[in-house]
C-alpha positions as CSV (number, residue, x, y, z in Angstrom):
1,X,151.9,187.8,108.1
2,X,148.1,188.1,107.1
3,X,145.5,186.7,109.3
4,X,142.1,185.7,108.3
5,X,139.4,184.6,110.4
6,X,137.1,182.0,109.2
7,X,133.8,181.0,111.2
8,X,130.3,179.5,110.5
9,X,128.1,176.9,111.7
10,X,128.9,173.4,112.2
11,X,128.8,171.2,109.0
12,X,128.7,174.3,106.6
13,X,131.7,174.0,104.8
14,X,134.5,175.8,105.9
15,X,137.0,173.0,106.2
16,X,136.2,172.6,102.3
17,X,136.1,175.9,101.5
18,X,139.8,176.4,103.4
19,X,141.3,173.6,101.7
20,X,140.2,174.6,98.0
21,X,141.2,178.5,98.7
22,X,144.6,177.2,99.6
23,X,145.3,175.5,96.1
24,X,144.5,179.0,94.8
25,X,146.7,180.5,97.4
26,X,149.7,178.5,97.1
27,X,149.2,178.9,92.9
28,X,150.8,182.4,93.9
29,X,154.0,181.3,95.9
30,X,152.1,182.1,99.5
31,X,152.7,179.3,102.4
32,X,149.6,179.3,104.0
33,X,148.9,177.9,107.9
34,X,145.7,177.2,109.6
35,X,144.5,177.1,113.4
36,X,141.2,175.1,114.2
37,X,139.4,176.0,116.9
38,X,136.8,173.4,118.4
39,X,135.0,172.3,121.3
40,X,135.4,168.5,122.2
41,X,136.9,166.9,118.9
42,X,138.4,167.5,115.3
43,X,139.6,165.6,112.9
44,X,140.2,168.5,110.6
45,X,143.9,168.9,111.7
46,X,144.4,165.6,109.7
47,X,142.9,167.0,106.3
48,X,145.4,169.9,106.4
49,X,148.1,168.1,107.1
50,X,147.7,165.4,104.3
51,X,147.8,168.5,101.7
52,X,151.1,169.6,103.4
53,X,149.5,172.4,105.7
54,X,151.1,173.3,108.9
55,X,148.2,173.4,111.2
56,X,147.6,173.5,115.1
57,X,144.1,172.6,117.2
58,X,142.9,173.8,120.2
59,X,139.9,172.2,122.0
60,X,137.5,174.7,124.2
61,X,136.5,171.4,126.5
62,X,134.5,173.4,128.8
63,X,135.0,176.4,128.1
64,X,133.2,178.6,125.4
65,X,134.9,178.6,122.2
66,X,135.1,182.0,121.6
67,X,136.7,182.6,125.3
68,X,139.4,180.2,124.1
69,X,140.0,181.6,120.8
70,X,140.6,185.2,122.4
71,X,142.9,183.6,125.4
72,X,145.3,181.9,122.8
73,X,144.9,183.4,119.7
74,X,147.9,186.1,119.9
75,X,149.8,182.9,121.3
76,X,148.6,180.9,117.7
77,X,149.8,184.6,116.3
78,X,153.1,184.3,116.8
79,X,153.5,180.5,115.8
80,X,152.6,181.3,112.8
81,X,155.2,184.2,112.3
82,X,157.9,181.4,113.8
83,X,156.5,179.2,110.8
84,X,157.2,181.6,108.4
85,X,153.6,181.9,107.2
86,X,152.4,184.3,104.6
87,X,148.8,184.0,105.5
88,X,147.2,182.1,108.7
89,X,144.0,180.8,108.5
90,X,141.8,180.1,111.8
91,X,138.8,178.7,111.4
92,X,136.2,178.5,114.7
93,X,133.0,176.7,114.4
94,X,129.9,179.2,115.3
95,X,128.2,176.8,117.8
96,X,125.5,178.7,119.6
97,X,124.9,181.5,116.4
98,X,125.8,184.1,119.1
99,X,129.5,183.7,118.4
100,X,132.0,186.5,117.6
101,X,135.5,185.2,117.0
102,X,136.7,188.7,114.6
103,X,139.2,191.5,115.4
104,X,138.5,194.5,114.2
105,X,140.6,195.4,111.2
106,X,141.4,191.2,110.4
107,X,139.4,190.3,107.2
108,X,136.6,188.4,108.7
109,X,134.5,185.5,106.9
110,X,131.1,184.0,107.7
111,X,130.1,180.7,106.3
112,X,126.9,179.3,106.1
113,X,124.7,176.9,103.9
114,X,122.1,177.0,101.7
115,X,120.4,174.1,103.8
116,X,120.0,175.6,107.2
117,X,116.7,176.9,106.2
118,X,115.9,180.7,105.1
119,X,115.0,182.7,108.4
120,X,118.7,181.0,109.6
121,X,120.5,184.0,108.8
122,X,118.4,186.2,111.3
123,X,119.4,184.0,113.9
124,X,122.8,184.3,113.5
125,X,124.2,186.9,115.7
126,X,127.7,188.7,115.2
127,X,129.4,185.6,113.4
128,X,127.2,187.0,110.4
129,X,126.5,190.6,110.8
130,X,129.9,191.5,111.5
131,X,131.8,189.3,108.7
132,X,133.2,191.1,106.0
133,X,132.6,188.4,103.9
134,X,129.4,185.8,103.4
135,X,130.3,182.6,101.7
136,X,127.0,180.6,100.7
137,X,127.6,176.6,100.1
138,X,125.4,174.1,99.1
139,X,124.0,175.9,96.2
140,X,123.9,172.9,94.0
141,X,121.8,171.3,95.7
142,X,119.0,173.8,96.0
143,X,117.2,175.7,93.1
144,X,117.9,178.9,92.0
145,X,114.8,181.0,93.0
146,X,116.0,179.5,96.8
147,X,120.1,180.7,96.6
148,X,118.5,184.0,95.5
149,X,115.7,184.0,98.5
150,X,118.8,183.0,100.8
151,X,121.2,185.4,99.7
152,X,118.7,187.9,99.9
153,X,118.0,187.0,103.7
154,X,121.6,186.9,104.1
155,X,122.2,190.5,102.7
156,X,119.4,192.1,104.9
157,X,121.1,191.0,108.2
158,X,123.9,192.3,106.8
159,X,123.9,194.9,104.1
160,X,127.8,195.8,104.2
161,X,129.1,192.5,103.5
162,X,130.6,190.6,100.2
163,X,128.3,187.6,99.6
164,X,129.8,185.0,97.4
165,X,128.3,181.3,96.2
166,X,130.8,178.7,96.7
167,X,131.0,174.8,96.0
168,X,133.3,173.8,98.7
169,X,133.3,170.5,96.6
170,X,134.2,171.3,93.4
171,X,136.2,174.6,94.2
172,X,134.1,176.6,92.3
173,X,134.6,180.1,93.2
174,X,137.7,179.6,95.5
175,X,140.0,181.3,93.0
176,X,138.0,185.0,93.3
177,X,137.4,184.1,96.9
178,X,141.0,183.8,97.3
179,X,141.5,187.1,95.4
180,X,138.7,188.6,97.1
181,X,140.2,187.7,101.2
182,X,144.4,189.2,99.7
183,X,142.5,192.9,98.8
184,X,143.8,195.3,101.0
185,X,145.3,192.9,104.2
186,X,147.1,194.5,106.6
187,X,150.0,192.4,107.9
188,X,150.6,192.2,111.7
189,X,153.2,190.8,113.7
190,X,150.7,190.9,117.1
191,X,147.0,191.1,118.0
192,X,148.0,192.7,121.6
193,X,145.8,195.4,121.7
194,X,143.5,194.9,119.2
195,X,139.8,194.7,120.0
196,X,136.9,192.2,118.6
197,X,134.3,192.9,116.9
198,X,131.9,192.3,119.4
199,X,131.8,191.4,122.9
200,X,131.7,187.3,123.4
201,X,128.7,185.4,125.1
202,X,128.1,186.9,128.5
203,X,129.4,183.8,131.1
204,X,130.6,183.1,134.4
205,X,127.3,182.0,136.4
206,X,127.1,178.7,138.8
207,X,126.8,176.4,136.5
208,X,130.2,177.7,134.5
209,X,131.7,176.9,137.5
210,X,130.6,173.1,137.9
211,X,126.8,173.1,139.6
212,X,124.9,170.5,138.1
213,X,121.9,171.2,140.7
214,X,118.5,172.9,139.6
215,X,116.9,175.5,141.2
216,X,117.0,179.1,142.2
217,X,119.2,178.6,145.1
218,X,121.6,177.2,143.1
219,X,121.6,179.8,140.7
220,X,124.8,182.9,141.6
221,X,126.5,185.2,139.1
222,X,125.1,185.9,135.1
223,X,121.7,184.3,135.4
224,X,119.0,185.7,132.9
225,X,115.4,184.4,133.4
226,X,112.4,183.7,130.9
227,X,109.7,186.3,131.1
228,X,106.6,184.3,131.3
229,X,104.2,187.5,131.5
230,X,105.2,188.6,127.9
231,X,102.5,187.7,124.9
């Protein structure tokens, strides 16, 4: 089975851009499966499943999301080789920009939007630097001296990547991106082993743990402090 690891900020079109991709997909006889990762609530799992795709959630609650997607995803792994998938699809939502939910040697994409303002893509950590592949959205809605600008932005934070404009709408562009992600995929029948990308967000501190009080002697474990003296 190939994976492929989707992420991106909130509300930048992935669940569109997943659901068009598969029409291309299934065009070439491949049953396709996705995983969506989340914090407190989805309603994505419905979309899939009214096209006919065998999907699974998992909601973080408290816990970061990328701590969750490590913790379950060689269990979500092998439900998809019970399925009988040709390609699984997870798809986490990037919700603090420091996010970093790619295994080294799984075809990673980063999705991001035309609209989220032009020095975004510089503070976007390893969910963009990382990817393997940038998917741009919202281009029809901006001008074209501003996908350019973007794109260019995009491309200086990271230089190694595939950038591609897509209309998560439309479709437009879903059948090369869906030629583009089936180029040289390794398939796997575990992740046990494997390593990310990146490390996740640095956690476990008091307040992980439940304190809601504020002050220094309530603060134990990972706690990093402003530094007020630097200009």
């Amino acid at each position: 089975m190939n994976l492929i690891t989707v992420s991106g900020p909130p509300s930048s079109g992935k669940t569109s851009l997943i659901i068009k991709t598969i029409e291309s997909l299934r065009d070439r006889g491949l049953k396709i499966g996705v995983v969506k990762f989340d914090c407190l609530h989805t309603d994505d799992d419905i979309l899939y499943e009214k096209i006919g795709v065998p999907v699974k959630k998992g909601l973080s609650g408290s816990v970061c999301p990328d701590h969750f997607f490590v913790s379950n995803i060689e269990e979500v792994v092998q439900w998809g080789i019970k399925e009988g998938l040709d390609m699984l699809i997870s798809e986490s939502a990037g919700l603090c920009n420091r996010c970093s939910p790619y295994i080294q040697d799984i075809k990673a994409i980063c999705v991001i939007d035309n609209l989220s303002g032009i020095n975004t893509p510089k503070k976007i950590g390893p969910m963009l630097k990382t990817a393997d592949i940038v998917v741009i959205t919202k281009g029809d809605i901006v001008s074209q001296a501003e996908r350019e600008i973007f794109a260019s932005r995009v491309q200086s934070v990271n230089p190694r990547a595939a950038i591609m404009n897509i209309n998560g709408l439309t479709g437009q562009g879903t059948y090369e991106f869906s030629t583009l992600i089936m180029e040289n995929n390794e398939e796997i029948d575990t992740v046990v082993e494997r390593k990310l990308r990146f490390s996740v967000p640095s956690a476990v501190c008091s307040y992980c743990l439940g304190e809601t009080r504020i002050g220094n002697s309530y603060q134990m474990g990972n706690i990093r402090k402003i530094d007020l003296e630097e200009k």
